[in-house]
ZAMARGU-4260 file (C-alpha; in steps of 0.2 Angstrom, whole numbers, plus 5000, padded with zeros to 4 digits):
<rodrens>
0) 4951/5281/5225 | 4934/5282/5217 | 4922/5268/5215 | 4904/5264/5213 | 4894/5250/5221
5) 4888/5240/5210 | 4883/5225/5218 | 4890/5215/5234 | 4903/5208/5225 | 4907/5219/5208
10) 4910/5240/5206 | 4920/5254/5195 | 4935/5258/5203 | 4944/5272/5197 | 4964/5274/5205
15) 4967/5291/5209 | 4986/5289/5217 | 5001/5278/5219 | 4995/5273/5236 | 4978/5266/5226
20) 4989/5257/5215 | 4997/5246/5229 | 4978/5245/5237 | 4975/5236/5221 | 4991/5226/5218
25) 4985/5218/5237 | 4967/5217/5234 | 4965/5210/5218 | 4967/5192/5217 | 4967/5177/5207
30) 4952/5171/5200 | 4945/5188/5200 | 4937/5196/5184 | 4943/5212/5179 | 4936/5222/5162
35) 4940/5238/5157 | 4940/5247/5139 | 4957/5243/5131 | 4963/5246/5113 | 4968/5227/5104
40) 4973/5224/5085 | 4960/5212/5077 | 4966/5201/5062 | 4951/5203/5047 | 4952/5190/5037
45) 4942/5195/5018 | 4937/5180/5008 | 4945/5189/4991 | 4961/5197/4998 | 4977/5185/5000
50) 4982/5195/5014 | 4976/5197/5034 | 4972/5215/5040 | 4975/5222/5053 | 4962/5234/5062
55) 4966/5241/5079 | 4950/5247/5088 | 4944/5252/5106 | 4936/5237/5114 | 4930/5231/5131
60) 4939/5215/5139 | 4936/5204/5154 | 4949/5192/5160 | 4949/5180/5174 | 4966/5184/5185
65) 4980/5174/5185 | 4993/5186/5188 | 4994/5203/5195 | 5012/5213/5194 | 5020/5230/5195
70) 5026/5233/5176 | 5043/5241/5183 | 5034/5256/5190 | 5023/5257/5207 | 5009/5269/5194
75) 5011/5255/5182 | 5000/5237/5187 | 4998/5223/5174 | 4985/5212/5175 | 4985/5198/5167
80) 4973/5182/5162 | 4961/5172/5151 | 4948/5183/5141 | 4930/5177/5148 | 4922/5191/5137
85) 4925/5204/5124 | 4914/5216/5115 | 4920/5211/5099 | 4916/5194/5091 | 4935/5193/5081
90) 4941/5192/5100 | 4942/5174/5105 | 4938/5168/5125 | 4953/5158/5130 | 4968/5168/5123
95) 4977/5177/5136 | 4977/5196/5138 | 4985/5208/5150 | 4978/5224/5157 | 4987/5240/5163
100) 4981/5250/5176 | 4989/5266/5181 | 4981/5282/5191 | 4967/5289/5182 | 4961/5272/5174
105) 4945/5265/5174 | 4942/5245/5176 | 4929/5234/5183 | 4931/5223/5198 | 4921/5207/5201
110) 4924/5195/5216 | 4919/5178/5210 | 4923/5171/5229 | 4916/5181/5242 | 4912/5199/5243
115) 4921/5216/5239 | 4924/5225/5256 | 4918/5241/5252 | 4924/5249/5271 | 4941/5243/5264
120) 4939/5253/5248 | 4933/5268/5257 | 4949/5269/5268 | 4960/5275/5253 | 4949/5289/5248
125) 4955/5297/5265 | 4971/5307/5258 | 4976/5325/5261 | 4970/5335/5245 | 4973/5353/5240
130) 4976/5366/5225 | 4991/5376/5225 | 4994/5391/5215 | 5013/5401/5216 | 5008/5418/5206
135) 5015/5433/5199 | 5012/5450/5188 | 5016/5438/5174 | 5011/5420/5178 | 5002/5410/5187
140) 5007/5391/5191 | 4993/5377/5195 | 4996/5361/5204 | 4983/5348/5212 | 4990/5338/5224
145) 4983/5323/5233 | 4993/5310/5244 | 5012/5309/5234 | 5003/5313/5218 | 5010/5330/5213
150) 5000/5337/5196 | 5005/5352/5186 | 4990/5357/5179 | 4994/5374/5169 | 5003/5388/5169
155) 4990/5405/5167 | 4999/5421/5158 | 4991/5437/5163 | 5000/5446/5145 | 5001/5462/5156
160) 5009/5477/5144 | 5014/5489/5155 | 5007/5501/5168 | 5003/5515/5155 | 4986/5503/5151
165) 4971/5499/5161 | 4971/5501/5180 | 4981/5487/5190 | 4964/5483/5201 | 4956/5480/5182
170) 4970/5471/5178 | 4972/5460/5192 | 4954/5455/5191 | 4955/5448/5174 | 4971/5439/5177
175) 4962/5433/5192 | 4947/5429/5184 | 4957/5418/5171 | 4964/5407/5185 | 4950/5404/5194
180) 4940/5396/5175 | 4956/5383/5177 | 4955/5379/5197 | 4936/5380/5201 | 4930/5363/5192
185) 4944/5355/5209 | 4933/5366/5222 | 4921/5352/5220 | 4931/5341/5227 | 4945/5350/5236
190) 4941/5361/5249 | 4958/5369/5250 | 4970/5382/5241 | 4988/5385/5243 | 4993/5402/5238
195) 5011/5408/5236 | 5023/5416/5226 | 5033/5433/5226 | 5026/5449/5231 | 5009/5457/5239
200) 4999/5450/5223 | 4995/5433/5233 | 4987/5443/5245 | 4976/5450/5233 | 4972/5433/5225
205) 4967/5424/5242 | 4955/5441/5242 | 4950/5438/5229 | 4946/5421/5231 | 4935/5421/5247
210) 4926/5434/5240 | 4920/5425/5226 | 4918/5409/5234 | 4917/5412/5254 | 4926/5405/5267
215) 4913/5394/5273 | 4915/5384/5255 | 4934/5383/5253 | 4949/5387/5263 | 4961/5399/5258
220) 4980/5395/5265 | 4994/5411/5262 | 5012/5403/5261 | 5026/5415/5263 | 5045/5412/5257
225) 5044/5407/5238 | 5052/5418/5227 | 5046/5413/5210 | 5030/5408/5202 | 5024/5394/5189
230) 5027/5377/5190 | 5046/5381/5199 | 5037/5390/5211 | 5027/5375/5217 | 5040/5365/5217
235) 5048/5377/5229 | 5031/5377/5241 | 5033/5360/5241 | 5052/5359/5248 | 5050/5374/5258
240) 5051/5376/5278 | 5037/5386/5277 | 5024/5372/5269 | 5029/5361/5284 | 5023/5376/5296
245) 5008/5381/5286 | 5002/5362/5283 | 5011/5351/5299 | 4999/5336/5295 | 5002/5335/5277
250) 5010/5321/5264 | 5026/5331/5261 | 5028/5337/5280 | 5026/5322/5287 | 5040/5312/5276
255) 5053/5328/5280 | 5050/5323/5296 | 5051/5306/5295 | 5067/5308/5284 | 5075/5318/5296
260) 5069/5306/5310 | 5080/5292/5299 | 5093/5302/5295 | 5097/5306/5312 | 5095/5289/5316
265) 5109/5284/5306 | 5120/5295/5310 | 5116/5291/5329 | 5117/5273/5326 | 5106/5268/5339
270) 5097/5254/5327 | 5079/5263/5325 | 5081/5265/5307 | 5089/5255/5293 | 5091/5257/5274
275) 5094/5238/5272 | 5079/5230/5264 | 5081/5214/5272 | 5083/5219/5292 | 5069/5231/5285
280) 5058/5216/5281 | 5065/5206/5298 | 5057/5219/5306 | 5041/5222/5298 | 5039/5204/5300
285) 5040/5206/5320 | 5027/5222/5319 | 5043/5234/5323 | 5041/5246/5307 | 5035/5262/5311
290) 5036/5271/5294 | 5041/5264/5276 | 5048/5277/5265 | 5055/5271/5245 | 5057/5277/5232
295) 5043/5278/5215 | 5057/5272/5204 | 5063/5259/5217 | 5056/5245/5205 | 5066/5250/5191
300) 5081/5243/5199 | 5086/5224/5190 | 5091/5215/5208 | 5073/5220/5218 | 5061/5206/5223
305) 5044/5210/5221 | 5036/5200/5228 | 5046/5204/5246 | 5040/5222/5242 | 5025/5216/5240
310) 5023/5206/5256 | 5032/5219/5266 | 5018/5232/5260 | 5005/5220/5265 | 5013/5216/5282
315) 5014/5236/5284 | 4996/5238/5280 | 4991/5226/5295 | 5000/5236/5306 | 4994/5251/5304
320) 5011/5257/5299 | 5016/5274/5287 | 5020/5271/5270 | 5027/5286/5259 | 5030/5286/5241
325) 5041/5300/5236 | 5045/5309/5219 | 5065/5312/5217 | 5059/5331/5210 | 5058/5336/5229
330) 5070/5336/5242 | 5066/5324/5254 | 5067/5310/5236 | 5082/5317/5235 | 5088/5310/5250
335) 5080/5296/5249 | 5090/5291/5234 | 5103/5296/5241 | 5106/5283/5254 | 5097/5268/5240
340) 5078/5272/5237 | 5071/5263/5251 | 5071/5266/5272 | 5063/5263/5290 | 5060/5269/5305
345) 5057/5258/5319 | 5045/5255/5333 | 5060/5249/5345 | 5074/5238/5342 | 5071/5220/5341
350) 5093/5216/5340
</rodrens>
């Protein structure tokens, strides 16, 4: 998560992932100020016109918190209170207003009681980052990833003709060169690239990459075992055995584990897992939760309680316990949904 320090109690926070989402949902509370730039329909009134038009324009917004909710989506939190402020006089203080903050969105925080526990913010910002690119003769597929958030940032064509052209070293180094113009604006905040895809033409990238950037600056990781390139291709790096290998400490590997660690659990019986949200929250409650794993489109069931989510993730955070979000595009969301969106392992059994 990024933010900026403004004074004790107020700074920019930018959300960056799911996880920074929930930080918020928790951290945010009532009687907070909040502002952020949002778009509103004004009603103009014109002293010779019978009827009301309406104008919608881009304006900033502060209300005071009085409720803050998931809006059926973890990426998706609605903040909503009484205006204290706009940057437009047809907005009046004291109507009621609700702002949406998802990943990638900038808003104002201001503590109006105590101060903003800026340690705290920075504890979010530790996430496993990288760049991943699965590439061909013919395509190149670009993803940044950071924590569960997976983003497909642009699939690069190298429009080869055929070998009766220029040399394939000439060629290479253009198609080459045209990747790197879309991945090295990340370099200056992600210190690693993935590179896969079929056939001895990653090698030549990762080559290609240290020389022009040197390993001292950026880490280069080779993964074997993806047949195909693009955006398929890295959805295949992600599922793969091999990622695990290559990255053991990363996001992905360590919810495969987890999920196999539940899966084998249940099919054991031994009562160190569960896929019942209420035993899961019995045991959260008595500090037993090791890892939480659910669903992103958990919420979007009609029967869940939020607000037991939302005191279960809390419990969890005072715990020091794992909590993994996953994407029902890879594998391990797959079986997650599977067995009902949402699962635990335990610490030990309680009963």
């Amino acid at each position: 998560m990024w933010f900026k320090r403004l004074t004790k109690s107020s700074a920019e926070i930018i959300p960056e992932t799911i996880e920074d989402i929930l930080f918020i949902r928790l951290y945010v509370r009532k009687g907070d100020l909040v502002s952020t730039k949002t778009v509103r329909t004004i009603k103009i009134e014109k002293v010779f016109s019978r009827h009301v038009e309406k104008d919608r324009k881009s304006v900033v917004i502060t209300v005071k918190v009085e409720k803050v909710s998931f809006e059926k989506s973890f990426e998706l939190l609605r903040i909503t209170g009484e205006i204290q402020g706009a940057s437009d006089e047809n907005i009046s203080q004291g109507s009621r207003h609700s702002i949406e903050v998802t990943p990638g969105i900038k808003f104002l925080l201001i503590k109006c009681e105590g101060q903003i526990d800026f340690n705290l913010l920075g504890l979010s910002v530790k996430q496993d980052a990288f760049v991943i690119v699965s590439i061909d003769s013919l395509a190149a597929g670009i993803g940044k990833v950071k924590g569960s958030k997976v983003e497909y940032v642009a699939e690069v064509q190298s429009n080869y003709q055929g070998k009766l052209y220029e040399t394939k070293r000439e060629k290479d180094s253009v198609f080459f060169d045209k990747i790197l113009k879309v991945v090295s604006p990340f370099f200056e905040n992600i210190k690693k690239l993935i590179v896969t895809g079929p056939g001895p033409l990653k090698s030549n990238f990762k080559g290609y990459v240290e020389s022009s950037f040197g390993l001292d600056k950026l880490q280069v990781v080779l993964l074997e075992g993806v047949d195909t390139s693009g955006f398929d291709g890295i959805r295949m790096a992600l599922n793969s055995e091999g990622f695990s290998k290559v990255l053991q400490y990363n996001f992905f590997s360590k919810t495969k584990e987890a999920m196999a660690k539940v899966l084998s659990s249940l099919y054991k019986g031994d009562g160190l897992a569960s896929v019942s949200l209420e035993e899961i929250e019995y045991m959260c409650a008595n500090g037993a939760v090791d890892s939480l794993l659910i669903s992103k489109g958990y919420l979007s069931k009609s029967s869940v309680d939020e607000e037991k989510l939302v005191q279960i993730f809390s419990t969890l955070t005072g715990y020091k316990s794992s909590l993994y979000f996953l994407d029902s595009n890879t594998n391990v969301g797959i079986q997650l949904e599977s067995i009902g969106g949402v699962a635990a392992l335990f610490r030990y059994r309680i009963r």
